[in-house]
N, C-alpha and C positions, 0 to 999 in steps of 0.2 A: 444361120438360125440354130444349128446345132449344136455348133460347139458354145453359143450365147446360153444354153439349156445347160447342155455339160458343165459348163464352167460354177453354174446359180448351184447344182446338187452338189460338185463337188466341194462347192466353198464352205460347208460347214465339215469337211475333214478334214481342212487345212490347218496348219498349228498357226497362232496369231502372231506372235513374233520367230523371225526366223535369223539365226547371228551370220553378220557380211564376214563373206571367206572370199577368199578368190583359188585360181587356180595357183600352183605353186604354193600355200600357205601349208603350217601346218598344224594341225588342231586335234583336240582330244577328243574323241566321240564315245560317248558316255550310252551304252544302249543295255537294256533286259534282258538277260539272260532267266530263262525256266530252264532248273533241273529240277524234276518230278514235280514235288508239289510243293518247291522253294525258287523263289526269284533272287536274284542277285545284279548290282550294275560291274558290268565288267567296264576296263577304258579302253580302246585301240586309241594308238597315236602313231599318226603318219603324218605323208605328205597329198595333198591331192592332188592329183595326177589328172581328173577329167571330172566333167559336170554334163548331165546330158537331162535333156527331158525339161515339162514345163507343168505349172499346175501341182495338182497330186503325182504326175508320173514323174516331178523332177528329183534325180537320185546325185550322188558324188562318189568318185571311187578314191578312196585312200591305199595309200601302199606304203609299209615298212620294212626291213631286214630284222630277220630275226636267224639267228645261228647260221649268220650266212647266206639265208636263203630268202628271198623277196615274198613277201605276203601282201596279197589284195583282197581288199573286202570292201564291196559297196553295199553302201546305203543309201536307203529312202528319206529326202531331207522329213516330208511330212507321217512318217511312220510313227505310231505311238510307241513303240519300242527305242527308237532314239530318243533317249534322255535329254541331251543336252550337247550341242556343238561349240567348243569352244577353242577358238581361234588362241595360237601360241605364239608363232612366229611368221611373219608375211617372208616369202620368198618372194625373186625376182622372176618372172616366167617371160619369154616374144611366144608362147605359143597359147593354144587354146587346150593341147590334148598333150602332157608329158610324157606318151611311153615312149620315145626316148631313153627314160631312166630305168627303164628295166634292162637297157644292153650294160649299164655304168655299175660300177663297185667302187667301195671303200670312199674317199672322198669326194671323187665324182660324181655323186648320186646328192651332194648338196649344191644348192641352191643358194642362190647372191641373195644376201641380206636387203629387203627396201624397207624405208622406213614407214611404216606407218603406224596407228593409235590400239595396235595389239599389245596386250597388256598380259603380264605372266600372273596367273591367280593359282596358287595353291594352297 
């Protein structure tokens, strides 16, 4: 009965359409940045490495290299500061949870191409 309750209040902070990623893919995440009393949309693009949570708590964690050095940042899929998730390239994953790829560099750290109807939009 509770979580029947839970589920009816949280459904009006849920975003209505949410774009199919899976794990392994790798996607632009388009979110708000506030400095002082100016907004801006910055883009993180990585790979995602893990998906956890369900409802309002479901978040995804993306990871990139940057100057050599592995960077992670998770996100809240239904956050209002997430702009826009947009899927680039579908990797190949057998797992549920990629950290794995934080022990890999250089070429290692990509992932087998699958095919599916990810589309490149710039």
């Amino acid at each position: 009965m509770k979580t029947i309750l839970l589920d009816h209040v949280e459904s009006a902070s849920l975003k209505k359409e949410t774009p199919h990623f899976e794990i392994g893919d790798t996607v632009d995440v388009h979110c708000r940045i506030q400095e002082g009393d100016k907004t801006r949309t910055q883009i993180f693009t990585g790979t995602v490495i893990a998906r956890q949570g369900r409802g309002i708590n479901e978040s995804f964690t993306v990871r990139r290299i940057v100057n050599n050095e592995g960077v992670e940042r998770k996100f809240p899929i239904h956050s209002p500061n997430v702009l826009d998730i947009r899927p680039i390239r579908s990797g190949k994953a057998r797992r549920a949870k990629l950290y794995f790829l934080r022990e890999r560099t250089g070429k290692a750290v990509k992932l087998a191409h699958r095919h599916s109807d990810h589309t490149v939009t710039k």
